[in-house]
PAKE-787402 format. One record per atom (N, C-alpha, C): y, z, x. Coordinates in nm, 2 decimals. Layout:
<sites>
<site py="Y" pz="Z" px="X"/>
...
</sites>
This chain:
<sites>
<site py="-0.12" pz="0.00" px="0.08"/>
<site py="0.00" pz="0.00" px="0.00"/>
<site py="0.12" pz="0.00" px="0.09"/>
<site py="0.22" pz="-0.09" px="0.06"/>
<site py="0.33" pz="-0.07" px="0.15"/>
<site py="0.42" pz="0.02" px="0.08"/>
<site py="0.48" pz="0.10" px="0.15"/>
<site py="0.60" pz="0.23" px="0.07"/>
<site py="0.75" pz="0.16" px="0.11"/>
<site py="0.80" pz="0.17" px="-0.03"/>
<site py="0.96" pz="0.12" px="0.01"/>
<site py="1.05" pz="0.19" px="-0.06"/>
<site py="1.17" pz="0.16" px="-0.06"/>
<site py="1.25" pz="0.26" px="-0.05"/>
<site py="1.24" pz="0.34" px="-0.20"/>
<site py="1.22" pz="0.29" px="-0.27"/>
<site py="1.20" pz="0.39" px="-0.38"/>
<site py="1.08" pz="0.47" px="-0.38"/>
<site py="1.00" pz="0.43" px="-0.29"/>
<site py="0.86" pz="0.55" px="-0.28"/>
<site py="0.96" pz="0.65" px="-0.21"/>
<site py="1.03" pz="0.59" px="-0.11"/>
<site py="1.08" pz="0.75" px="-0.05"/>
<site py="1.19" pz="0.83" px="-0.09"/>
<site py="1.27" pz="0.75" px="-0.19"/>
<site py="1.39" pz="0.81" px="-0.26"/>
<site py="1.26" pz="0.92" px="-0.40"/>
<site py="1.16" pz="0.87" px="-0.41"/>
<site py="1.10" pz="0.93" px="-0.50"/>
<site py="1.01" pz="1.08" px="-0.44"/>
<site py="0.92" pz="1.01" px="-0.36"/>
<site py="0.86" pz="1.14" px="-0.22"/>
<site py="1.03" pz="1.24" px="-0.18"/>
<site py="1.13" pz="1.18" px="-0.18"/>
<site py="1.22" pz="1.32" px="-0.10"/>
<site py="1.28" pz="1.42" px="-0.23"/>
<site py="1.31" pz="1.30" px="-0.39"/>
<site py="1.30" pz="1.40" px="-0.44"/>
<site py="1.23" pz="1.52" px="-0.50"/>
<site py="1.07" pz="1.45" px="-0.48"/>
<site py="0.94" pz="1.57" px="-0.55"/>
<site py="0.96" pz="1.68" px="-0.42"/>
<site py="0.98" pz="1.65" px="-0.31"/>
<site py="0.92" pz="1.72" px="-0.22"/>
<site py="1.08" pz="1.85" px="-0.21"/>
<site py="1.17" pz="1.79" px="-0.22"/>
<site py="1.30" pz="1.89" px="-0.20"/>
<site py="1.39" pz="1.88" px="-0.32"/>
<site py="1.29" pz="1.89" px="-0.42"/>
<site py="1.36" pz="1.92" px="-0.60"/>
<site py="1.51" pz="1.90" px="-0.56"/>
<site py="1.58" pz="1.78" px="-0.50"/>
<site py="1.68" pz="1.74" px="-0.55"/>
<site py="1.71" pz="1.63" px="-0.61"/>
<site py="1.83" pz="1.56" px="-0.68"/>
<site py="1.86" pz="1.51" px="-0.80"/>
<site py="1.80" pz="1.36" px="-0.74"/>
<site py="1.72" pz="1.27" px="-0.81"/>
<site py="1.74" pz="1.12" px="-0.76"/>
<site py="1.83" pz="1.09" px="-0.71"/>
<site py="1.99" pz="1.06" px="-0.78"/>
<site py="2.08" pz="1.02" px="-0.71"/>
<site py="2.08" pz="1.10" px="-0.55"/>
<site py="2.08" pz="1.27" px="-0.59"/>
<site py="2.08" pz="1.26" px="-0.42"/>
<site py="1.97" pz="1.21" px="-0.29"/>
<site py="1.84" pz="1.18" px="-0.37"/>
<site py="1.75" pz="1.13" px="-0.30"/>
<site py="1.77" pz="1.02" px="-0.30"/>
<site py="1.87" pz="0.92" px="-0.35"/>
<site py="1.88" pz="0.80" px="-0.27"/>
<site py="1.97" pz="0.80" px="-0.20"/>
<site py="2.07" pz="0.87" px="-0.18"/>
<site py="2.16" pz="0.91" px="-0.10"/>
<site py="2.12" pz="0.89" px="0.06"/>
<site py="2.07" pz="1.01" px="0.05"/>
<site py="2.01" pz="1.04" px="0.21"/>
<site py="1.90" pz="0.95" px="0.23"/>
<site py="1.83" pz="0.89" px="0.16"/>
<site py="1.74" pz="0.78" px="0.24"/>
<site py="1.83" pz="0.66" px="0.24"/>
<site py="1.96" pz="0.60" px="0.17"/>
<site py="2.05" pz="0.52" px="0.21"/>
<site py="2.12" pz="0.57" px="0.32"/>
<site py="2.15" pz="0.68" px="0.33"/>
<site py="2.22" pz="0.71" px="0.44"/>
<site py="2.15" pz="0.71" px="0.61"/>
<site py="2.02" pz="0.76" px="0.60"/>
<site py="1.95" pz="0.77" px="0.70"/>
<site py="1.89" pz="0.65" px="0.74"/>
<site py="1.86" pz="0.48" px="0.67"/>
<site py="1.87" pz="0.38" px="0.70"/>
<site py="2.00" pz="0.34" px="0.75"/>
<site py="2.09" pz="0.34" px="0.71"/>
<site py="2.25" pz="0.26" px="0.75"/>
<site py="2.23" pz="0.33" px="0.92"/>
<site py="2.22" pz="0.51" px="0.93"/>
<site py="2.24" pz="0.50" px="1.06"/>
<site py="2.15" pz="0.40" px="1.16"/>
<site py="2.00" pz="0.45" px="1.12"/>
<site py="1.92" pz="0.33" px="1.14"/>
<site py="1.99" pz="0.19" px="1.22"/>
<site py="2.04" pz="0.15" px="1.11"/>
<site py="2.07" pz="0.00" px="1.11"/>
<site py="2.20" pz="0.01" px="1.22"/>
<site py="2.27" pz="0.10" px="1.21"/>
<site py="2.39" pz="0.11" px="1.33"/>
<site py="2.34" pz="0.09" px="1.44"/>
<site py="2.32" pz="0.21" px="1.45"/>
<site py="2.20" pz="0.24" px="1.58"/>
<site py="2.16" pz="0.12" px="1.64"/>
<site py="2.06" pz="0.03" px="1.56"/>
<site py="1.99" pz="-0.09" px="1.62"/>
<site py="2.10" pz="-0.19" px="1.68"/>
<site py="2.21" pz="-0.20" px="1.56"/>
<site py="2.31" pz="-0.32" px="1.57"/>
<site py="2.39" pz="-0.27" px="1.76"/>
<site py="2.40" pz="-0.17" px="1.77"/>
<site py="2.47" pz="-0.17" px="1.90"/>
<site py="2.36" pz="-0.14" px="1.98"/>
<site py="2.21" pz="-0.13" px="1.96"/>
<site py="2.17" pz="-0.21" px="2.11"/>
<site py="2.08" pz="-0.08" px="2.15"/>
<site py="2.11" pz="0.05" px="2.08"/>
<site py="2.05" pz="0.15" px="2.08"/>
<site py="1.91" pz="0.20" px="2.05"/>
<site py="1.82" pz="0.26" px="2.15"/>
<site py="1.70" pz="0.28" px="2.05"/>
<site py="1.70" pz="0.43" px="1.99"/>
<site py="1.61" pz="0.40" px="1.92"/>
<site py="1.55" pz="0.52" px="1.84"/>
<site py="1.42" pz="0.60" px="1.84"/>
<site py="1.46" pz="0.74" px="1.89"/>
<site py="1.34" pz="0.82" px="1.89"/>
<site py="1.30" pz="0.92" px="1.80"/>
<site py="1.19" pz="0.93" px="1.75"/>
<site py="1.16" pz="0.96" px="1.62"/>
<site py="1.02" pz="1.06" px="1.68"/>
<site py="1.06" pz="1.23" px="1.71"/>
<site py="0.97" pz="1.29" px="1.79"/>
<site py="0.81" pz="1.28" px="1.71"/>
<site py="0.71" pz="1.26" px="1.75"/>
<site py="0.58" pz="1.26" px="1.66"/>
<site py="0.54" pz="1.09" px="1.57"/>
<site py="0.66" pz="1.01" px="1.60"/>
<site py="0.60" pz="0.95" px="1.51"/>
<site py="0.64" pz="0.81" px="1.64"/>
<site py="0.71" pz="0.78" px="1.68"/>
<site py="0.77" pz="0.63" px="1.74"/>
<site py="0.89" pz="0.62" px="1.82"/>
<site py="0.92" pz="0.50" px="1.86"/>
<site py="1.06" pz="0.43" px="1.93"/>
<site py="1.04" pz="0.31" px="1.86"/>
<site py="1.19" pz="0.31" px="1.82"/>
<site py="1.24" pz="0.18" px="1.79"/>
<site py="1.31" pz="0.10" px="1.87"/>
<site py="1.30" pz="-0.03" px="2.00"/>
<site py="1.40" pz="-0.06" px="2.05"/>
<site py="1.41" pz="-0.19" px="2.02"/>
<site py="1.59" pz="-0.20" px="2.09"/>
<site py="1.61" pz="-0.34" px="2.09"/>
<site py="1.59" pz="-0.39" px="2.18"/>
<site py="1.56" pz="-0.54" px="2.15"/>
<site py="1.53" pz="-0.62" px="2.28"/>
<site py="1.59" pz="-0.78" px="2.28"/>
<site py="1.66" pz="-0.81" px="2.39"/>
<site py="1.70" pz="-0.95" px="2.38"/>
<site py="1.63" pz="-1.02" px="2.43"/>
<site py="1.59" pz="-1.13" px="2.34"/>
<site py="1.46" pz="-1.26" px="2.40"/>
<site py="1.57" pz="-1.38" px="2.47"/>
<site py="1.49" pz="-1.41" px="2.58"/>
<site py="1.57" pz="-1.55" px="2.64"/>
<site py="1.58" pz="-1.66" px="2.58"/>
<site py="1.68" pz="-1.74" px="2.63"/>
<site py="1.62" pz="-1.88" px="2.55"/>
<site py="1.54" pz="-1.91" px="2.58"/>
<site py="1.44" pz="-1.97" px="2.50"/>
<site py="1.29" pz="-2.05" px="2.51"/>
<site py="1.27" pz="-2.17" px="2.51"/>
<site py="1.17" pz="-2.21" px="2.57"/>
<site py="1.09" pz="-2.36" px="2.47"/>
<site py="1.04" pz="-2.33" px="2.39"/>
<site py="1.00" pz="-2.41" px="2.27"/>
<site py="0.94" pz="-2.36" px="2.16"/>
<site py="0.93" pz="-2.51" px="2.08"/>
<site py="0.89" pz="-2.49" px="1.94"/>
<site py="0.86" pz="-2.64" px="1.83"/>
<site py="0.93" pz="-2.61" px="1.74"/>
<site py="1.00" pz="-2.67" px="1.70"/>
<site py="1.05" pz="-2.73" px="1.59"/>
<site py="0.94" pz="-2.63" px="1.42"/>
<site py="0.94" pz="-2.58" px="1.38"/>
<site py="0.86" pz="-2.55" px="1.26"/>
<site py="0.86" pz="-2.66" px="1.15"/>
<site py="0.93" pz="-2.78" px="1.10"/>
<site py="0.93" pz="-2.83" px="1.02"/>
<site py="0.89" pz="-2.98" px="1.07"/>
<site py="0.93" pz="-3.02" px="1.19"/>
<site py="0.90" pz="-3.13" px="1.27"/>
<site py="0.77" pz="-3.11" px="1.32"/>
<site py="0.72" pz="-3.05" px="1.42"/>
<site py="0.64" pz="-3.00" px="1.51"/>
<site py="0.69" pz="-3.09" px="1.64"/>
<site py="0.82" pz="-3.10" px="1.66"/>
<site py="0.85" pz="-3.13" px="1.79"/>
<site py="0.93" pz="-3.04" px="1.89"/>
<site py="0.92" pz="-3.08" px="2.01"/>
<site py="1.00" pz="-2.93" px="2.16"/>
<site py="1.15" pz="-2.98" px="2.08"/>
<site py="1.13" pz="-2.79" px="2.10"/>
<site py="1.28" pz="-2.75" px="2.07"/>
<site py="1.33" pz="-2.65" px="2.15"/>
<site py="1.48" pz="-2.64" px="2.20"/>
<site py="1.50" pz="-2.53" px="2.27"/>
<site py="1.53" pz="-2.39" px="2.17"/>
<site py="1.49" pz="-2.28" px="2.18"/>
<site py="1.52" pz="-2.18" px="2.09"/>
<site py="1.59" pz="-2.10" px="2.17"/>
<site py="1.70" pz="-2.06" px="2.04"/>
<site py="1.82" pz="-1.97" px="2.10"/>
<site py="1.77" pz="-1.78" px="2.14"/>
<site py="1.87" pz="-1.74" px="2.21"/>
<site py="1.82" pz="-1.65" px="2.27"/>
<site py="1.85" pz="-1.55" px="2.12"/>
<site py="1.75" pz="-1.42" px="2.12"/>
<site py="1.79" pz="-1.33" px="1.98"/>
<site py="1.74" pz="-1.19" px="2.01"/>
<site py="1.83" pz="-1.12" px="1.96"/>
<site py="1.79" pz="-1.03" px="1.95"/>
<site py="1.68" pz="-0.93" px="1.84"/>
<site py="1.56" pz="-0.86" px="1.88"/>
<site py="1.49" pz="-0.79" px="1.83"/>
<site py="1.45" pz="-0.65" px="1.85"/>
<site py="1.38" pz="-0.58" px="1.70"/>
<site py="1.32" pz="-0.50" px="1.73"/>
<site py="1.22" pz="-0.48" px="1.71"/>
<site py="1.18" pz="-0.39" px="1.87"/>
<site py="1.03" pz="-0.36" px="1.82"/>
<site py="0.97" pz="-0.22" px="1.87"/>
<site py="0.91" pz="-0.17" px="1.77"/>
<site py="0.83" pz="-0.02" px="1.75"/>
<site py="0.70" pz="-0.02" px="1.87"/>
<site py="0.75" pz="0.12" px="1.94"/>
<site py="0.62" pz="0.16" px="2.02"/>
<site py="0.58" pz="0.30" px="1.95"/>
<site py="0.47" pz="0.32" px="1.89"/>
<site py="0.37" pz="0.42" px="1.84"/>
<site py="0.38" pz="0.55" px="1.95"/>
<site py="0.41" pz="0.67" px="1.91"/>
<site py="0.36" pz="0.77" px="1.96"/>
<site py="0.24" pz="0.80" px="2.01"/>
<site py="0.23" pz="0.89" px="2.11"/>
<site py="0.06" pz="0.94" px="2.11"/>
<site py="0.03" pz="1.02" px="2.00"/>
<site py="0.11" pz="1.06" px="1.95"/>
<site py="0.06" pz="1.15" px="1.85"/>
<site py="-0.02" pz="1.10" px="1.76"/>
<site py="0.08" pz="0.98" px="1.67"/>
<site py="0.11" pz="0.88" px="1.59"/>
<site py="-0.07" pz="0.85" px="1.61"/>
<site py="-0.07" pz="0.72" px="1.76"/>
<site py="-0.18" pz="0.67" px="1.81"/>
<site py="-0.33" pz="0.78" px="1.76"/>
<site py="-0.32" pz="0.93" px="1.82"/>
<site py="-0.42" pz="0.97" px="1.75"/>
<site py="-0.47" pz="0.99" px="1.65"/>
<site py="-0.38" pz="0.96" px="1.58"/>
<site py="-0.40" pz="1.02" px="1.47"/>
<site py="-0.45" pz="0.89" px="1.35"/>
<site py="-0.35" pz="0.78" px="1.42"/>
<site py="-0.43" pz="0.61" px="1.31"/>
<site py="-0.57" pz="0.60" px="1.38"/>
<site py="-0.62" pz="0.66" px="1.50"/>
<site py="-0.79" pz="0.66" px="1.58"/>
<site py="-0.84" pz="0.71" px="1.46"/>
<site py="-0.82" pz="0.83" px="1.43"/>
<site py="-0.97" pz="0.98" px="1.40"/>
<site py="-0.90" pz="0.94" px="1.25"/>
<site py="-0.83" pz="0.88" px="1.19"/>
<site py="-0.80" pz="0.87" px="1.09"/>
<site py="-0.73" pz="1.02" px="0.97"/>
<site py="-0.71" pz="1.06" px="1.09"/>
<site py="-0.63" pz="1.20" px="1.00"/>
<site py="-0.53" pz="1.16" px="0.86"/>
<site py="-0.51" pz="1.21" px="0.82"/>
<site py="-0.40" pz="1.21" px="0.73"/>
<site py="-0.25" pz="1.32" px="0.74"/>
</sites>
């Protein structure tokens, strides 16, 4: 099942009996920083669970997707998630 933002606007408010509106609050709010964060280049450490970093890809060779002919691809920026060990142990032995 993928969880999105209304599972967690829903999960924060069963879990901390506050109002929906304020549980979408703080899960809008704790994405935007998120999203700052990433936009200037910063990663994110998230103790127990991950890193989120940015990464700038070079320009490339690459194909065309609609042609299937060489194309140069522009350089871009991404992100990408490295798993905890915690995290890691715990998708192994299948804890919950």
């Amino acid at each position: 099942m993928t969880i999105t933002k209304a599972h967690l606007t829903n999960s924060v408010h069963r879990r901390l009996g506050v109002s929906k509106t304020r549980s979408a609050a703080l899960v809008g709010s704790l994405f935007e920083i998120i999203k700052k964060t990433l936009v200037n280049g910063e990663g994110i450490l998230i103790s127990g669970f991950g890193k989120f970093c940015v990464k700038d890809n070079r320009r490339r060779r690459g194909k065309h997707t609609l042609s299937g002919k060489d194309a140069m691809l522009e350089s871009e920026r991404i992100v990408t998630f490295k798993y905890s060990s915690v995290l890691k142990k715990r998708l192994i032995n299948g804890k919950k």
